[in-house]
N, C-alpha and C positions, 0 to 999 in steps of 0.2 A: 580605447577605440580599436577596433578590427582596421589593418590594412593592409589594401584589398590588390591583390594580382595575383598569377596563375601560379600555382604552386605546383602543380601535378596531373596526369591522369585525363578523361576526356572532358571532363566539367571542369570550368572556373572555379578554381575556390578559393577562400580568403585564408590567407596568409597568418597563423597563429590564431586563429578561432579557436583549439582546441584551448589554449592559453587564456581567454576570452571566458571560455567556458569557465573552466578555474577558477579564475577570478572573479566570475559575480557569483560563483560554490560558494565563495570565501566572503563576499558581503554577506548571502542569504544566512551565511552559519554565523553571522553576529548578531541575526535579529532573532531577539528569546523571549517570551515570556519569564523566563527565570535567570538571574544574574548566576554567571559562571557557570553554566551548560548550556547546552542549547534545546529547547525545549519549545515548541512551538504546535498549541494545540486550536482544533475547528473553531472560528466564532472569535477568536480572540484577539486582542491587542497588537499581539505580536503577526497573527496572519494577514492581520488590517495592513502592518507596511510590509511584508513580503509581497502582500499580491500589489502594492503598488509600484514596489519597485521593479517586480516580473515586469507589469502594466508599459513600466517607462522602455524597458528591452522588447518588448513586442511593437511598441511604437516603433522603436528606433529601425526596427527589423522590416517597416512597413508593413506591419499587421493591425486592423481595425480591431478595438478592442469591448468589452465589454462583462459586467459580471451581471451571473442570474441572479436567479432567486432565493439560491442556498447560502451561495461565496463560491462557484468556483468561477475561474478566472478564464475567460478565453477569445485567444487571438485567432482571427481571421483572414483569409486572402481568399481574394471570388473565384470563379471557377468563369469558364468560360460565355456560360451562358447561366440564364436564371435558372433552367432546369440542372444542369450540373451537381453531379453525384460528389458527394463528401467523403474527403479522407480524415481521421483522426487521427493526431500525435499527441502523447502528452503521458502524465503521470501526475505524481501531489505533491502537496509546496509544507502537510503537513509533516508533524516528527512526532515521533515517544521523546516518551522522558529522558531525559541525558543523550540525546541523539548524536547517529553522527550528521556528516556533511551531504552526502552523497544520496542518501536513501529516499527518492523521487525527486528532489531536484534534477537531479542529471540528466533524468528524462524528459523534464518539459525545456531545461535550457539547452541541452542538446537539440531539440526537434526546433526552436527558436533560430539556433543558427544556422539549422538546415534550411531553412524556407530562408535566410537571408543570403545565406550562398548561393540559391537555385535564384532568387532575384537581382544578387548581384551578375550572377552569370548571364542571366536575362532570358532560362529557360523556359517558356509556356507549359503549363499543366493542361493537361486535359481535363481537370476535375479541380473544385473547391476544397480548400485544405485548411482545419481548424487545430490549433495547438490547447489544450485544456490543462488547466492548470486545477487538478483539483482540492478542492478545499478538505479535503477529510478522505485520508486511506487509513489511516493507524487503528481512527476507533479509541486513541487513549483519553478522551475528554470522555465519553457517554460508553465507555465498553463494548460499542458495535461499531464496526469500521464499514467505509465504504460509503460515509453518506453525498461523498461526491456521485461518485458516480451510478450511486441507487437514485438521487436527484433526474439524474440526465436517462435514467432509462423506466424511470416513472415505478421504482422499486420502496420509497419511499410512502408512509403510511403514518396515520395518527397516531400509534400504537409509538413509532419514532419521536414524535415531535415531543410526547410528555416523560420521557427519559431525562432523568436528574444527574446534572452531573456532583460533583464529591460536595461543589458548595450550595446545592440547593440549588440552584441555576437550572431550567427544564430546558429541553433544545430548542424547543418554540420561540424560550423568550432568549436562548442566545443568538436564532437567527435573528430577530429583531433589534436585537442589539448591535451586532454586526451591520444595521442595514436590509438584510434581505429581507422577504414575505414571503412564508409559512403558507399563506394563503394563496400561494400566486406559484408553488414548487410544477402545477402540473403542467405551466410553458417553460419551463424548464427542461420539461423530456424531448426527447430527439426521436424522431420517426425511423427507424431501422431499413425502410425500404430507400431513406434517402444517402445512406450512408455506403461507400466504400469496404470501410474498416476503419480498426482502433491497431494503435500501433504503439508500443511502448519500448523504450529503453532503459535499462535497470541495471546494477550493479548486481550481480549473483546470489549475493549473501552465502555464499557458498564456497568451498574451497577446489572446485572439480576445473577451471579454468586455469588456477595457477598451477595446480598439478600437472595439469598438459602445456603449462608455457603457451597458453593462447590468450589474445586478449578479450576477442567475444568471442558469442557461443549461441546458439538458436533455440529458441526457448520452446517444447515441443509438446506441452502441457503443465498447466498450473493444479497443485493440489487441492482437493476439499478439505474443508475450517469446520467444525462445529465449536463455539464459543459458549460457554456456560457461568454463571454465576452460582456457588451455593452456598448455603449459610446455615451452620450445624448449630442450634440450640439445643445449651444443656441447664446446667443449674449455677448460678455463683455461688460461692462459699467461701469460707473462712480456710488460708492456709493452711493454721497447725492445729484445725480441731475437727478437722472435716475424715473421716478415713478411707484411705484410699478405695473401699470397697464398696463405699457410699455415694463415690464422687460422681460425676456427671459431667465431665470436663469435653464442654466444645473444642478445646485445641486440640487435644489429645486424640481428638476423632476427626477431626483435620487432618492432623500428621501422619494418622493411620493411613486416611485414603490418598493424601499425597504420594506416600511412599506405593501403596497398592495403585496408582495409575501409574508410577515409573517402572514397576513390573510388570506390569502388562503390557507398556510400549514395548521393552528390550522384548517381549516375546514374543511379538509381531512383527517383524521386520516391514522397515517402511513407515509402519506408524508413529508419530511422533506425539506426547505430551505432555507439558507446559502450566504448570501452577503459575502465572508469576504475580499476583497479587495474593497478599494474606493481611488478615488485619483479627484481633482480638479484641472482645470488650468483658469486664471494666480496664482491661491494661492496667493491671495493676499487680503489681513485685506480691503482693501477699494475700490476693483475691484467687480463686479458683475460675477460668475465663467461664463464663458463661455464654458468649456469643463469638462463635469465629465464621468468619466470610472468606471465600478464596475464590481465586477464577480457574475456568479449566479451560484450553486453549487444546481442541484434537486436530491430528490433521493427516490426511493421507492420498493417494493417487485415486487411489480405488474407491468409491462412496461408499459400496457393501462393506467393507474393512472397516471403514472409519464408524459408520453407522451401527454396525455389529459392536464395534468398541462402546460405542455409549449406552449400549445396552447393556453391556457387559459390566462396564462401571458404574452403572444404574443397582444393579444385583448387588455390587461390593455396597455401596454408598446403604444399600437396606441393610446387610449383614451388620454393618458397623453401628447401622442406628437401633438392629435391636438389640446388639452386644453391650453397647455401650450406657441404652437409655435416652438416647437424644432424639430429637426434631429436627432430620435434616430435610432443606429445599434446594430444589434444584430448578432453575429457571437457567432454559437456551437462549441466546439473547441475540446470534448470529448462528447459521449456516449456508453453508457456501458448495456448490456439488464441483466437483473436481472439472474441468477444464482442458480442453483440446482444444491445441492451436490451428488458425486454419492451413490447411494443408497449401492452399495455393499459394497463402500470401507468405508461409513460412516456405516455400521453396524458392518465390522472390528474394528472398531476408535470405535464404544458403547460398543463389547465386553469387549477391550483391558482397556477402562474406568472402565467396573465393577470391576474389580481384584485390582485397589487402590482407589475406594472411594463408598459407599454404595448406592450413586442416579447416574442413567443416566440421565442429561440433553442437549435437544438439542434444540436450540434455531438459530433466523436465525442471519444475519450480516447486521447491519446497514452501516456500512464502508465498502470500495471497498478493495478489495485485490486484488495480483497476479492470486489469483486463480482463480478470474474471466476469467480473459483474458484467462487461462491455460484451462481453459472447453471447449474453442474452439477446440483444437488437444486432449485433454485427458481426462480421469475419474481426478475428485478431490475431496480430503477432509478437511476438517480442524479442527484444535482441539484449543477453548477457553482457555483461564489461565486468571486465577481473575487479575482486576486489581482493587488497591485500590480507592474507590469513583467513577468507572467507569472513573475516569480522563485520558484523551490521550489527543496526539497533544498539550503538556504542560511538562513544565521544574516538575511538581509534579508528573507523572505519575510514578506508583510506581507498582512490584510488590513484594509478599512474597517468600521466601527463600521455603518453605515449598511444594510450591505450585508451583515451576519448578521442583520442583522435580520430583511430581506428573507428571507432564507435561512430562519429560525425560524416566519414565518408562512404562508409557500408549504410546510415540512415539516406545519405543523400543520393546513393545510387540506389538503393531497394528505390525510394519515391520517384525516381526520374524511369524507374522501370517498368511501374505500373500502369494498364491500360487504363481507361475509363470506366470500363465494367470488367472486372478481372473475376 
């Protein structure tokens, strides 16, 4: 339990929160779909007690609660009047595979003990303030990320719902499983004229924060994602009677374009991409593969860049299939246009930065966030927090005690700064 006297600074605030914080990092990273990592994907088992134990710290925090129609999770405090314009805090409670601790948890339990600090201290808001916890940023269950917060901004579509995941499972029928209604996604969207803004805190995944010894950092635009699936059919065959001249080998024209999209990243500066799924069939020691599937993960600041590249890899991907003799498909399954943070509410989020650490740094986002999607209906900002060796998306990702602190008192001054209509 938090307890609670002035510790600092012109607001009350609770005495070892960031400790607080920590520690329920440290329950959420025990609950897994998978024994001995932590793994925790949309729809599942495992997100069924994450969000109820978020549930029980939003209560405790005096936040009204409630889950839509997708699974995401989100606490509430009124705003002064029925009309009263809404702030968003929050981030996702999901993970990749072998996750670490840190990567969107931080962000909805951070924003959690901001709103119980500002109600301990007994501060009045001008405006209604919602913490969302959302159910799905990764995309590692269904290949396309974001379905929280494509949910809440009415981005979601049928073309979504009949997406299979690896066991046959379609997302329709995991919402249902889950609880929610597939039928019912479109009270689930938020009106964008009634909103504030979206606000997030995140760990960097990056290494440009410890490099400069700072703890956070202003987030000043998120990059554009284009996310693809493809699947090179060739021929199977027989190991040692097949000749090489004759083959038709789907991996082998896999490896080729792997390799040809990591050259063409290093030769674009800024561009980044990302195989990281492969899989071959028959998978077999003495077969010739006949079927390889891989994912291709692009991403860049600039959309012409990034857009330009998939065309570009479009060109390689035909050369290879007529060199080679194969069937390759290419199906986009996500894209995402690069992202500017808003300018007002990110000059809030620098002030509220000078008052605990001596540099304003803002830097843009290599990795996709909610906040993305969220700049569709509203202003967004986001606020960095070190993490160690820039490591994410890994069971090491680590951050300091010191440094959500930071985090927790720069979130509660940015909120206590904003007007009503900013």
């Amino acid at each position: 339990m938090c307890h609670c006297f002035v510790r600092r600074g012109p607001t009350a605030l609770i005495v070892e929160a960031e400790a607080v914080i920590m520690e329920r990092l440290e329950a959420l990273g025990r609950i897994s779909d998978e024994p001995g990592c932590l793994t925790r994907l949309f729809a599942s088992p495992a997100m069924r007690r994450a969000n109820e134990l978020v549930e029980s710290w939003m209560l405790k925090a005096g936040l009204s609660t409630g889950v839509d129609a997708l699974g995401n999770l989100i606490g509430s405090l009124p705003g002064p009047n029925q009309d009263s314009k809404t702030l968003l805090l929050g981030s996702h409670l999901d993970t990749v595979r072998n996750a670490g601790k840190y990567d969107g948890p931080l962000g909805v339990l951070t924003a959690i003990a901001c709103l119980e600090q500002i109600r301990v201290a007994k501060r009045a808001l001008p405006f209604a303030i919602k913490v969302v916890a959302f159910a799905d940023e990764e995309g590692a269950r269904f290949q396309t990320a974001y379905l929280g917060s494509r949910a809440l901004t009415g981005q979601l579509d049928e073309k979504d719902l009949a997406l299979v995941d690896e066991n046959g499972v379609t997302m329709e029928q995991a919402i249902l499983q889950f609880g929610g209604d597939p039928a019912k996604l479109e009270f689930s969207r938020m009106a964008g004229e009634d909103l504030l803004g979206y606000v997030e805190v995140h760990i960097e995944q990056g290494p440009v924060l410890e490099q400069k010894n700072l703890a956070v950092g202003v987030v000043t635009a998120i990059a554009g994602q284009t996310r693809a699936k493809l699947k090179f059919e060739g021929r199977p065959g027989h190991a040692g009677t097949t000749p090489m001249e004759m083959r038709q080998d789907a991996l082998c024209g896999a490896s080729e374009f792997i390799v040809d999209a990591d050259k063409y990243a290093r030769q674009h500066p800024g561009l980044v991409a990302t195989v990281g799924q492969i899989s071959a069939e028959p998978n077999v020691s003495n077969v010739i593969p006949g079927i390889c599937r891989l994912t291709l993960d692009l991403r860049h600041q600039e959309d012409a860049i990034r857009r330009n590249g998939c065309k570009n890899l479009a060109k390689i991907v035909a050369g290879i299939e007529q060199q080679r003799g194969l069937k390759i498909l290419w199906q986009t399954v996500q894209e995402t246009d690069s992202v500017p943070c808003s300018p007002q509410l990110t000059e809030l989020m620098s002030d509220a930065v000078r008052k605990h650490q001596p540099d304003v740094i803002s830097l843009p986002s290599g990795a996709g966030h909610d906040a993305a999607v969220m700049a569709k209906i509203t202003p967004v900002a986001m606020l960095f927090v070190r993490c160690k060796g820039g490591v994410s998306h890994h069971p090491d990702e680590s951050v300091r005690l010191e440094d959500v602190r930071v985090a927790l008192d720069v979130l509660t001054d940015f909120v206590l700064s904003i007007p009503p209509r900013p």
